[in-house]
One Martini backbone bead per residue (centre of mass of N, CA, C, O) as a GRO file, in nm:
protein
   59
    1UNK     BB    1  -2.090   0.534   7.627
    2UNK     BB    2  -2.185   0.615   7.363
    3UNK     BB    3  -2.432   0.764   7.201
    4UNK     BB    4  -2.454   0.694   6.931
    5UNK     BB    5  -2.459   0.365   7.006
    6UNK     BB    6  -2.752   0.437   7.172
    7UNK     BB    7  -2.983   0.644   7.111
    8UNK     BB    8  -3.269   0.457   7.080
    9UNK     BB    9  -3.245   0.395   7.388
   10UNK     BB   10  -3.282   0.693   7.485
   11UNK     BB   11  -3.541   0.794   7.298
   12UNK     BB   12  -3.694   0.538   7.440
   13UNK     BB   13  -3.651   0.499   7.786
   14UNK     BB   14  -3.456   0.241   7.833
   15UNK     BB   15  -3.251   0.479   7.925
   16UNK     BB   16  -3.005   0.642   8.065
   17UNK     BB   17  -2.844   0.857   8.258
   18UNK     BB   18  -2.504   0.848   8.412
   19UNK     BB   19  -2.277   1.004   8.481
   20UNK     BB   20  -2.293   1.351   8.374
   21UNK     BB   21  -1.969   1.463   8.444
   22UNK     BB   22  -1.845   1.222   8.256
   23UNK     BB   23  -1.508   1.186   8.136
   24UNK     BB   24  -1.354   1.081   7.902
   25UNK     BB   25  -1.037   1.040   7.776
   26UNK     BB   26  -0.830   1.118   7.574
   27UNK     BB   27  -0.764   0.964   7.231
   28UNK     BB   28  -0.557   0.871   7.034
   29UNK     BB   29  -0.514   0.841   6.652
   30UNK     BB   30  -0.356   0.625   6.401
   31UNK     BB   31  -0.238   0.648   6.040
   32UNK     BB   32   0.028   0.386   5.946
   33UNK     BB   33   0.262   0.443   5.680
   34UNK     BB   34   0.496   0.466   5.442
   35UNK     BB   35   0.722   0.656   5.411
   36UNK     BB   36   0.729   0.835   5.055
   37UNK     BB   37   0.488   0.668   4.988
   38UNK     BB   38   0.206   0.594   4.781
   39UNK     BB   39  -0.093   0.585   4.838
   40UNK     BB   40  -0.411   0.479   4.793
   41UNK     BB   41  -0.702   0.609   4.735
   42UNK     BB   42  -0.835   0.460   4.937
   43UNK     BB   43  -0.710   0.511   5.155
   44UNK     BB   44  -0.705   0.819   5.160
   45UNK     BB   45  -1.040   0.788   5.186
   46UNK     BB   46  -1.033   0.684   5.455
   47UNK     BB   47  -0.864   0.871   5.620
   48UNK     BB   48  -1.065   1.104   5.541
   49UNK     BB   49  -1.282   0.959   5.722
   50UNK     BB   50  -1.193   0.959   5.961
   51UNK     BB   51  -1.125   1.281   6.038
   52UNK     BB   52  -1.389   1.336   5.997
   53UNK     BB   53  -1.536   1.167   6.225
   54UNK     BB   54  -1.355   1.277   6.437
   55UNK     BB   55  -1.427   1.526   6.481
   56UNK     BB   56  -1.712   1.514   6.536
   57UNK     BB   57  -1.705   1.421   6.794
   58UNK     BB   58  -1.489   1.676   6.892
   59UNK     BB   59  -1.791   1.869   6.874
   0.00000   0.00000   0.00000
């Protein structure tokens, strides 16, 4: 399990790591929308925020 998403269980001793030399696969993930055509401002902003919060993981 993600640790961000344990961190308050984990910083308060009710969980601990076990298998702390596992990891998991890279897994890709893609964002698919129609070739050539104008995206939303919303969705670039959202595609932009996804790109960001993915790099933060993977550093």
């Amino acid at each position: 399990m993600s640790t961000h998403i344990v961190k308050k269980y984990f910083d308060a001793g009710v969980i601990s790591r076990c298998l702390e030399d596992y990891h998991s696969p890279i897994m890709n993930f893609y964002a698919v929308y129609p070739n050539g055509q104008n995206i939303s401002k919303k969705l670039q902003i959202f595609i932009d925020f996804l790109i960001k919060q993915f790099k933060k993981l993977s550093s």
